[in-house]
C-alpha positions as semicolon CSV with decimal commas, in nm:
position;residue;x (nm);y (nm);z (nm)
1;X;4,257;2,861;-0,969
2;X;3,950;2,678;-1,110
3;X;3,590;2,773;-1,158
4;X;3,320;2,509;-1,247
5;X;2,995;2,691;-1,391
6;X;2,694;2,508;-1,460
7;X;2,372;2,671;-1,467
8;X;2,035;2,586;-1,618
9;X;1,954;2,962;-1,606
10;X;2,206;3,157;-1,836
11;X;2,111;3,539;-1,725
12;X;2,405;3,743;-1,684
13;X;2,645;3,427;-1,709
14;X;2,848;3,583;-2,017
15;X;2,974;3,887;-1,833
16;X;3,008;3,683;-1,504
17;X;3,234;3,406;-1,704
18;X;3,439;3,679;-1,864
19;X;3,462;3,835;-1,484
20;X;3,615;3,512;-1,383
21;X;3,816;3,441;-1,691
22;X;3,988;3,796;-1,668
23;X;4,057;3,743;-1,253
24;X;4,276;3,444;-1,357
25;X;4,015;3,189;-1,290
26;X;4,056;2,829;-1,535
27;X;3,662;2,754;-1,638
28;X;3,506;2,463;-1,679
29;X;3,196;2,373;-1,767
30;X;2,908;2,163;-1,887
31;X;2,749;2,152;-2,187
32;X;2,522;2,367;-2,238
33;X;2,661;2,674;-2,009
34;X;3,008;2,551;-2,226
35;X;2,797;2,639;-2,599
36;X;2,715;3,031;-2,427
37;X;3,017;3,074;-2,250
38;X;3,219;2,970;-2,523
39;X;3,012;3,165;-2,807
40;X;3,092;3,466;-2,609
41;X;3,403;3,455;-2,642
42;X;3,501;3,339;-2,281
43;X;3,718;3,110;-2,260
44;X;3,632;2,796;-2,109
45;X;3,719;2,416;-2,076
46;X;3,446;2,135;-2,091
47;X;3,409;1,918;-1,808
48;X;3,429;1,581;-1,996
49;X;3,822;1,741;-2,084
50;X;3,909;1,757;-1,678
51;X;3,710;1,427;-1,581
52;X;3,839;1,212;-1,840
53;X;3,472;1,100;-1,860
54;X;3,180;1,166;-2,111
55;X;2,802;1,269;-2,029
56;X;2,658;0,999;-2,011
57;X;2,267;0,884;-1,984
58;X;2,124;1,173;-2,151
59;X;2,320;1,406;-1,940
60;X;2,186;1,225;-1,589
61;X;2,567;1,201;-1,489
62;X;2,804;1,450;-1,595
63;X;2,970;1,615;-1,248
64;X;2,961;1,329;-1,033
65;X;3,280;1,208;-1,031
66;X;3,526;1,243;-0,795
67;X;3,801;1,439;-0,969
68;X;3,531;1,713;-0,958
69;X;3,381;1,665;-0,570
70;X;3,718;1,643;-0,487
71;X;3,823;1,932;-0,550
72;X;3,505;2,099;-0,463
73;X;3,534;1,912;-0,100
74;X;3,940;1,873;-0,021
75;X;4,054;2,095;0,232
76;X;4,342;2,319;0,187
77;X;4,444;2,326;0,526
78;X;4,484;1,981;0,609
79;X;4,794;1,825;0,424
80;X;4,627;1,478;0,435
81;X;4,377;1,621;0,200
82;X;4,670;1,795;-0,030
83;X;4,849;1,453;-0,074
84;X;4,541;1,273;-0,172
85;X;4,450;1,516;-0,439
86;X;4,800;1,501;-0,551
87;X;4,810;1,162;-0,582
88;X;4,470;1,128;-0,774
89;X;4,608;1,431;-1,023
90;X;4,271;1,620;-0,869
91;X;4,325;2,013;-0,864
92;X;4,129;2,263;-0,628
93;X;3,776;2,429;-0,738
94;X;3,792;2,753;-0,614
95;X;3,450;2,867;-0,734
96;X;3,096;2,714;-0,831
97;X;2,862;2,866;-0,972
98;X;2,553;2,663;-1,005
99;X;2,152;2,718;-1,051
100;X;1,880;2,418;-1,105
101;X;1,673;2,285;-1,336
102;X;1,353;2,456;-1,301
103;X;1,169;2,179;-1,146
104;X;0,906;2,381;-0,986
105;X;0,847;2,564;-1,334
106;X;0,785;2,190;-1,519
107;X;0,542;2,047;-1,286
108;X;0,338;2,336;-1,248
109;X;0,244;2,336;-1,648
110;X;-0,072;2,192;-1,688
111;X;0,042;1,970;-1,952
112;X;0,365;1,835;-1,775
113;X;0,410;1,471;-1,752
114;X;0,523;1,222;-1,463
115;X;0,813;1,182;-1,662
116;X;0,857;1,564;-1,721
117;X;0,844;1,599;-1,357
118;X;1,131;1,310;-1,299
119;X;1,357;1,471;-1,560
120;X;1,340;1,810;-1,412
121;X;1,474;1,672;-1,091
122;X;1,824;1,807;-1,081
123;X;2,050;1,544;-0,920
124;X;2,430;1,739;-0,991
125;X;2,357;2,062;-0,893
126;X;2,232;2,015;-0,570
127;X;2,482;1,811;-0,505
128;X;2,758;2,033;-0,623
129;X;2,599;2,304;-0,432
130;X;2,608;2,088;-0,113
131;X;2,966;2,008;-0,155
132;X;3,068;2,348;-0,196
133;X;2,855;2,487;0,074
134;X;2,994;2,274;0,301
135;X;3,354;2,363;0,232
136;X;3,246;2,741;0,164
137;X;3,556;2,843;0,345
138;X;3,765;2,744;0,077
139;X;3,532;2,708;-0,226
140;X;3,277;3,050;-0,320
141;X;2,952;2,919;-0,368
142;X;2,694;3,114;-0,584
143;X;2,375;3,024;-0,688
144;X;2,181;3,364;-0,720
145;X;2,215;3,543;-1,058
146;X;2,210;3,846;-0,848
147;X;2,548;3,825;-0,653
148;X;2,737;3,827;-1,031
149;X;2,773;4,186;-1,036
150;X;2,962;4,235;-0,699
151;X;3,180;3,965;-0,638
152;X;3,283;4,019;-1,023
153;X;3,357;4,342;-0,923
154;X;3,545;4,275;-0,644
155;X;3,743;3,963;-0,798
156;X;3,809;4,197;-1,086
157;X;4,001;4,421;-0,860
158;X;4,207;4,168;-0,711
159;X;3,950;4,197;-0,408
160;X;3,848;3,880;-0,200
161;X;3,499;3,754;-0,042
162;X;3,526;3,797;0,308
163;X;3,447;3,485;0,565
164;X;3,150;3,628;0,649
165;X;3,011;3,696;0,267
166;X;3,129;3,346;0,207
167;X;2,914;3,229;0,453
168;X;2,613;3,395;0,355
169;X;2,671;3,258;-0,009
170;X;2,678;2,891;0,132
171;X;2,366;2,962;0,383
172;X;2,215;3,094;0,026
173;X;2,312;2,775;-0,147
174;X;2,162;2,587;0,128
175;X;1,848;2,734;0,152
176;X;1,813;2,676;-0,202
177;X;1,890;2,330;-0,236
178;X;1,656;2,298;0,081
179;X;1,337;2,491;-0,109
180;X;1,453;2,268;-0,430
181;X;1,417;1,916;-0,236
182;X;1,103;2,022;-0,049
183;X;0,953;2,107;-0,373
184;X;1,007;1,829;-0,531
185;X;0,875;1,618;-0,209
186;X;0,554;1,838;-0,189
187;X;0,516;1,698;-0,536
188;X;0,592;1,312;-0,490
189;X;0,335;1,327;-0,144
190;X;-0,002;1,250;-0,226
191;X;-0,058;1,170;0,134
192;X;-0,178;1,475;0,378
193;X;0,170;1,595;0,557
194;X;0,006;1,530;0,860
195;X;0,063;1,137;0,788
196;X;0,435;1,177;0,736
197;X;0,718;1,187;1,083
198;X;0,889;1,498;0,917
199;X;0,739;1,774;0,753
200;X;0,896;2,050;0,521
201;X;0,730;2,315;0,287
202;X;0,895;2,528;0,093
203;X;0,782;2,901;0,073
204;X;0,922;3,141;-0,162
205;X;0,908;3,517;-0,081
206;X;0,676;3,758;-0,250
207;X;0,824;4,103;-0,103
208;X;0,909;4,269;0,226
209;X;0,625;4,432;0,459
210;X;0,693;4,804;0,577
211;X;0,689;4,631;0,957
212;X;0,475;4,359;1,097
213;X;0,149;4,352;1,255
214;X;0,340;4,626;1,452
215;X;0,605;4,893;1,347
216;X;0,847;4,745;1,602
217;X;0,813;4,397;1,414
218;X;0,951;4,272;1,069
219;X;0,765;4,127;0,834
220;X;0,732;3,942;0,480
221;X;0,497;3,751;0,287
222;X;0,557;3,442;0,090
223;X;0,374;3,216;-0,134
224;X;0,379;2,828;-0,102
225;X;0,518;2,613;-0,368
226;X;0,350;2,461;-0,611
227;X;0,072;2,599;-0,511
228;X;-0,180;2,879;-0,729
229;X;-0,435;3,163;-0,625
230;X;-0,511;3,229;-0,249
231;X;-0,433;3,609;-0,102
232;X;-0,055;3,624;-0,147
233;X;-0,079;3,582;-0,530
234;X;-0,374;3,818;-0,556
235;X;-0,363;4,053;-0,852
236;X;-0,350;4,426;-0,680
237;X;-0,538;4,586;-0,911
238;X;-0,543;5,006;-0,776
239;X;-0,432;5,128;-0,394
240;X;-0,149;5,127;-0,151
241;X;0,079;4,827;-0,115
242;X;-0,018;4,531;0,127
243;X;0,100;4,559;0,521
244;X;0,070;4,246;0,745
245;X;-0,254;4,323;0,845
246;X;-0,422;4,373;0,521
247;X;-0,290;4,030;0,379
248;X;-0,422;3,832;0,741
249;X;-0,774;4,041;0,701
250;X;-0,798;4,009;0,358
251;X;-0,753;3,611;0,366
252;X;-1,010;3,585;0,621
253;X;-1,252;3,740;0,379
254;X;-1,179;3,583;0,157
255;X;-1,180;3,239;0,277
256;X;-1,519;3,322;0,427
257;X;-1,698;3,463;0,137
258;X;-1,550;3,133;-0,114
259;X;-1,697;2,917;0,153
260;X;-2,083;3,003;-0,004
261;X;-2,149;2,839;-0,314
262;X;-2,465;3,112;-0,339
263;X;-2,318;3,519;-0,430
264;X;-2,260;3,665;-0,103
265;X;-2,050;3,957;0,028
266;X;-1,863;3,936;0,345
267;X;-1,711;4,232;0,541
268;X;-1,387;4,162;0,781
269;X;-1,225;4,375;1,088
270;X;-0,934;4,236;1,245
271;X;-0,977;3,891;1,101
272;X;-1,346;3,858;1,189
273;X;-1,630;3,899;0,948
274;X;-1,825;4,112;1,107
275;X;-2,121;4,140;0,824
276;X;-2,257;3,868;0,610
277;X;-2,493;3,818;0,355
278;X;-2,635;3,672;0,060
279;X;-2,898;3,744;-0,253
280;X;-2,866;3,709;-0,613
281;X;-2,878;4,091;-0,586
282;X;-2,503;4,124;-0,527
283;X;-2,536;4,533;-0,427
284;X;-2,783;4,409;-0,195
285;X;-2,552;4,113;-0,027
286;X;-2,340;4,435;0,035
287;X;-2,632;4,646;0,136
288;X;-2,720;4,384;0,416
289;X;-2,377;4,291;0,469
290;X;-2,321;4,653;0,558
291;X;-2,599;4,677;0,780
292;X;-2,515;4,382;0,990
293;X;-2,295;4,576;1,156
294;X;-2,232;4,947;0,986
295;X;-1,982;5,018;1,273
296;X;-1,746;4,788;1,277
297;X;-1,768;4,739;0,899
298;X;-1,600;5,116;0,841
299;X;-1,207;5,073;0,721
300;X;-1,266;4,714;0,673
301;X;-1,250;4,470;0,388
302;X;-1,523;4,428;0,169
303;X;-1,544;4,068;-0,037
304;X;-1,732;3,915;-0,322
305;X;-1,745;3,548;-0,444
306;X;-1,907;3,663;-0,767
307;X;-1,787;3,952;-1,083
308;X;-1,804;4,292;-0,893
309;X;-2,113;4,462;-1,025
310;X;-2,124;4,857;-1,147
311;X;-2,429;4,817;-0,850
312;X;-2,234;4,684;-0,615
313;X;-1,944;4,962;-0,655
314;X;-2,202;5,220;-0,682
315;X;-2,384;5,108;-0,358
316;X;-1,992;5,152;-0,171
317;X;-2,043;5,509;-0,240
318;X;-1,903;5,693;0,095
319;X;-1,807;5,429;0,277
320;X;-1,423;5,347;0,365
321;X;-1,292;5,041;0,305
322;X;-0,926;4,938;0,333
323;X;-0,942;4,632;0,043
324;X;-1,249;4,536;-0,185
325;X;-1,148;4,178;-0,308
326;X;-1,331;4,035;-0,583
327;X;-1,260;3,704;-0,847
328;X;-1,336;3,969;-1,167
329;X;-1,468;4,312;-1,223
330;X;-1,663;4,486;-1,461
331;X;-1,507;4,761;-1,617
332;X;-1,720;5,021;-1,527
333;X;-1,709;4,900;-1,143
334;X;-1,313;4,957;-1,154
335;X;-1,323;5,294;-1,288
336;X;-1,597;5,376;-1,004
337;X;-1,367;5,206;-0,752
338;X;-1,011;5,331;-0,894
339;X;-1,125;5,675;-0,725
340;X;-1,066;5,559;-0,410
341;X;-0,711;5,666;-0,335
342;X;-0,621;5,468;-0,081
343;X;-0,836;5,120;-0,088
344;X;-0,669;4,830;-0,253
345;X;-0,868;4,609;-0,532
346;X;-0,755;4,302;-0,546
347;X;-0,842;4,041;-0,764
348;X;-0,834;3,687;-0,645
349;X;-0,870;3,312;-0,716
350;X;-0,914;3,035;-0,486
351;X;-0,631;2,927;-0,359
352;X;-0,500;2,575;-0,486
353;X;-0,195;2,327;-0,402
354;X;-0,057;2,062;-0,187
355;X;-0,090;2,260;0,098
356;X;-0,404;2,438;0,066
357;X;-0,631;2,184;0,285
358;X;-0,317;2,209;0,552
359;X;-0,347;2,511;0,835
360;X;-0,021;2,549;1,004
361;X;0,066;2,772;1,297
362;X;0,404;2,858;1,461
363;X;0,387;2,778;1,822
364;X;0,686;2,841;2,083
365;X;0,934;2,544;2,005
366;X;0,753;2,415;1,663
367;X;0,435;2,458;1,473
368;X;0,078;2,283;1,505
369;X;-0,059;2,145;1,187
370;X;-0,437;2,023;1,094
371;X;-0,624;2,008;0,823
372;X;-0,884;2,275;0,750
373;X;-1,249;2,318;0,906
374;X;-1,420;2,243;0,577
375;X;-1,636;1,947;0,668
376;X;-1,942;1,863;0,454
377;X;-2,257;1,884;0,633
378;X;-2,613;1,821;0,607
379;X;-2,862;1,940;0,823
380;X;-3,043;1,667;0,779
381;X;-2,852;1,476;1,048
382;X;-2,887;1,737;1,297
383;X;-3,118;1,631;1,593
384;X;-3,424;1,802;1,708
385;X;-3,409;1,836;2,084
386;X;-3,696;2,035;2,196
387;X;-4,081;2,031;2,182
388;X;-4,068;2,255;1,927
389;X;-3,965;2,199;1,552
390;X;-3,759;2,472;1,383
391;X;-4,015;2,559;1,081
392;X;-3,876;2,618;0,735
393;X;-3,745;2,932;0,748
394;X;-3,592;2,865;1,061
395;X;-3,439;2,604;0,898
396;X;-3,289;2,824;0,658
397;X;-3,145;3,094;0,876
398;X;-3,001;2,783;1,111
399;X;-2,804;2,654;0,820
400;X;-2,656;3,025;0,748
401;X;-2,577;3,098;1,062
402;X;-2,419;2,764;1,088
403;X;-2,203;2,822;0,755
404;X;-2,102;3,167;0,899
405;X;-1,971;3,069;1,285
406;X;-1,661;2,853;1,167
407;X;-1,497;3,169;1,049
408;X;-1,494;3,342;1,331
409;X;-1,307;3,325;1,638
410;X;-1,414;3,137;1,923
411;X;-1,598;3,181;2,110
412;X;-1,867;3,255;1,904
413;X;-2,192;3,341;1,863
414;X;-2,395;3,467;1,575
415;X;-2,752;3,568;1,493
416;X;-2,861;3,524;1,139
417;X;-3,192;3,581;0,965
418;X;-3,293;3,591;0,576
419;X;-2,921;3,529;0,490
420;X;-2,825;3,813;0,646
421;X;-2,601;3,791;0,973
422;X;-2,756;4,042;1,220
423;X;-2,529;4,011;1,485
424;X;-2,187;3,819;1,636
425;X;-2,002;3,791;1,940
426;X;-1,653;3,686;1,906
427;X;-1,350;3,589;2,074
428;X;-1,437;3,633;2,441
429;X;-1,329;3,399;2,759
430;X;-1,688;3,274;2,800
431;X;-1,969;3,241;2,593
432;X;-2,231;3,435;2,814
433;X;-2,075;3,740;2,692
434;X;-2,070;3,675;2,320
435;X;-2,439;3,621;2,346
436;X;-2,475;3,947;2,541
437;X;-2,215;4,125;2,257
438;X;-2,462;3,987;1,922
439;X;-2,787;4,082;2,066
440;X;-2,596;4,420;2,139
441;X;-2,472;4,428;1,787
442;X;-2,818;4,320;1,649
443;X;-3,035;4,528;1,778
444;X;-3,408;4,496;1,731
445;X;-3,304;4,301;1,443
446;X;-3,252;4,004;1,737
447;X;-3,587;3,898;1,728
448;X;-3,742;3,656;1,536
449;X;-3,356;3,549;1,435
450;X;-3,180;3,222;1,477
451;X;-2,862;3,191;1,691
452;X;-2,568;2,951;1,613
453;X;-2,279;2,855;1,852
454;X;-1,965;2,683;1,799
455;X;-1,956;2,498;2,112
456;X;-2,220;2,329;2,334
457;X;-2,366;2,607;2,575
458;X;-2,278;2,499;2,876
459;X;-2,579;2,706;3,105
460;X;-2,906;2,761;3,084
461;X;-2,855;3,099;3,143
462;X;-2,728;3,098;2,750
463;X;-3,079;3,000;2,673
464;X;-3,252;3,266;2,910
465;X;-3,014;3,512;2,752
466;X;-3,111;3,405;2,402
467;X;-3,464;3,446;2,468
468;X;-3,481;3,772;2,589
469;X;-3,320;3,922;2,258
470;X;-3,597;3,764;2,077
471;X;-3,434;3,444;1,900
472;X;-3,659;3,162;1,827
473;X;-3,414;2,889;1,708
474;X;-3,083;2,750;1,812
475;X;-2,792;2,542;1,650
476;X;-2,536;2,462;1,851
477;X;-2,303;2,117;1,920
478;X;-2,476;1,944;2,203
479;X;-2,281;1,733;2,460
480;X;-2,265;1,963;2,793
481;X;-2,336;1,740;3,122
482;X;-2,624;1,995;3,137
483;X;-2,777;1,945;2,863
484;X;-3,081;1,867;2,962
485;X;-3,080;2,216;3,182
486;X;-3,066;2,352;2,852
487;X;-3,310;2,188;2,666
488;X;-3,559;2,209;2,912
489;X;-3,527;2,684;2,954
490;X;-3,518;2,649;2,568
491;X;-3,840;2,436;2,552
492;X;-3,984;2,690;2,835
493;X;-3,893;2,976;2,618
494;X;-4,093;2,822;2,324
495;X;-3,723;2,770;2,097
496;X;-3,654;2,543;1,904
497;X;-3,288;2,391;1,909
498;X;-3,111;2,135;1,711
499;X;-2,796;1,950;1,789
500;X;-2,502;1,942;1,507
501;X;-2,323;1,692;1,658
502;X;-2,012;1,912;1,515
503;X;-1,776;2,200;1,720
504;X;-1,666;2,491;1,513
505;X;-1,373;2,622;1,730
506;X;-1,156;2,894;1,537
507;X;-0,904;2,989;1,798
């Protein structure tokens, strides 16, 4: 019996060798994994000795040859296969025991080279891996460091892998060589994947969830490859672990608040901000983040695009919030903040990678993918439709409320004024009622406000609706066959109303 071990990462490779050695395995091995095995004492054959054939080209081709895939890929049950390997003088490979070059590792140093990256690219392994996988009925595949210990064990004891471990070891080997290539693709595409006729991205997993959005549902979270920052690699500071939930809440705030270049705090429940503000104040952001919606905003998440103040945490006094997300803290704000049992801190940066302007969604049968709503505008190419021109401050709040409607779902309505939104109506079959729900949510604080909707408002009952709470300017898309309906009751109810010219749907 023959094992072939040749692994880039040596952890635990010493006692797994002399596991092997001792069940009556013959080991073989490359160079490197030969120098440790063979320094502990294992006792172990180099390749080049069963080949025939030298490393050659700086170690590029070492195991491709066929006296090795042979007898990683000859079947034992088929006596046309026996013959052949006879014939050749090729023996069986019972084992291999493989692990990559840490591609993913290289090309994520900032100083790595195009020719770092090319180097790193382990040709061999995978392919020893494939070939072993695919005949995983005769051959035990194992690429995780952390299957050693047991099937050591069990070898040890003159034990076998069952079919059925066997063929979780090859869907393991798989899976990896699968994460490996789409790495290393994510990193040669400098092209959106939305150009390309096949996509893959590889996702490596962070931990286990107690349950899903549900306790009846599973769930995980993973991070992206290659990629940096963003929610999943958030620093958890104090608090409770993450649930399913907290990680989809906490990346819509903190999308949302990294979208204003200006310090602003935005508060989230159930994926919509639901308060949203800015000042150079930050404990006043929260203050009038807080008050956009005091309701709603209890047992949320809190977020910060700026250092996390003592102010700020001392303004949070008696209020519950699930997660308070900031880029930094001072240190006096965490020790305020560590008092809260239960609330996670989590410190965050913004998310970077191939795949960070890329949204993708599972759908029944496949996945949609687009790129992200992050389109630069200018009001400046927005058109005046009505008598009326919005003055300067109308301006302003027309803009903020404008900023604030693409993160939240459709559709959707919100009422913003002095960089404060005052109210928002979210997610509902028809837009009549979202008005109705932010004038609800706003209060008195409706008048004098400007409103901002994500589609073209299709009624002039919108308008009428509008005017009644108060608001005295309107941004919304334009294009409705009625538009002119709706110009006409907002020029009756003395508004003034710009077209965008852009839709902010957030389904």
């Amino acid at each position: 019996m023959k094992a072939l071990i040749s692994v880039y990462d040596k952890s635990g490779i010493e006692d797994f060798g002399d596991a092997l050695d001792r069940s009556g395995f013959d080991l073989i091995s490359t160079g490197g994994t030969y120098d440790v095995l063979s320094g502990a004492g294992v006792k172990v054959r180099q390749i080049s000795d069963v080949t025939g054939s030298p490393e050659i080209l700086d170690g590029r081709v070492k195991t491709l040859h066929p006296t090795i895939h042979g007898g990683i890929l000859g079947r034992r049950d088929l006596e046309d296969h026996r013959l052949q390997m006879s014939e050749f003088g090729i023996d069986n490979i019972d084992v291999v025991v493989v692990n990559l070059y840490p591609f993913v590792e290289t090309v994520l140093n900032a100083d790595s080279t195009l020719e770092d990256g090319l180097e790193n690219i382990d040709i061999g392994g995978p392919t020893m891996l494939r070939a072993a996988a695919k005949n995983y009925p005769d051959v035990l595949v194992v690429v995780d460091p952390s299957d050693y210990a047991w099937i050591g064990e069990r070898l040890l004891v003159g034990g076998d892998v069952s079919a059925s471990e066997r063929k979780k070891l090859a869907l393991k080997a798989f899976q990896h060589v699968s994460f490996y290539d789409s790495a290393v693709a994510t990193w040669l595409n400098d092209q959106t994947p939305l150009d390309a006729a096949e996509f893959t991205a590889a996702y490596s997993k962070l931990d286990d969830l107690r349950y899903g959005e549900n306790p009846h549902q599973s769930g995980a979270v993973y991070a992206s490859v290659l990629g940096s920052g963003g929610i999943v690699r958030a620093e958890r500071l104090h608090g409770l672990p993450m649930s399913y939930t907290n990680v989809l809440d906490a990346d819509g705030a903190w999308t949302s608040v990294t979208d204003f270049s200006d310090s602003a705090c935005v508060i989230v429940k159930h994926t919509n901000p639901c308060g949203i503000a800015l000042d150079t104040n930050q404990a006043w952001a929260y203050e009038k983040a807080f008050q956009g919606d005091s309701v709603s905003a209890y047992g949320g998440i809190v977020a910060f695009n700026r250092n996390l103040e003592v102010e700020t945490a001392e303004a949070m006094r008696g209020v519950l919030f699930d997660i308070i997300i900031a880029p930094s803290y001072e240190e006096d704000a965490l020790e305020i903040l560590r008092k809260r049992k239960r609330t996670r801190l989590l410190r965050a940066d913004l998310a970077t990678g191939a795949l960070t302007g890329i949204s993708l969604k599972s759908v029944s049968g496949g996945a949609l993918l687009q790129t992200v709503d992050d389109i630069e505008e200018n009001r400046h190419s927005w058109k005046v439709v009505t008598e009326s021109e919005p003055t300067d401050q109308q301006w302003k709040d027309l803009e903020f409320s404008w900023k604030c409607l693409k993160h939240i779902k459709s559709n959707t309505i919100v009422l913003a004024k002095d960089n404060m939104m005052v109210g928002m109506g979210a997610g509902q079959p028809n837009r009549v009622v979202s008005i109705h729900l932010s004038l609800r949510i706003a209060g008195d604080k409706s008048k004098g406000s400007a409103l901002a909707s994500d589609a073209f408002m299709p009624f002039a009952d919108n308008i009428e609706m509008a005017a009644a709470g108060g608001i005295t300017a309107i941004a919304q898309p334009g294009g409705s066959i009625r538009d002119d309906e709706v110009i006409a009751a907002a020029n009756e109810a003395g508004i003034a109303m710009v077209f965008t010219g852009v839709r902010h749907f957030n389904h």
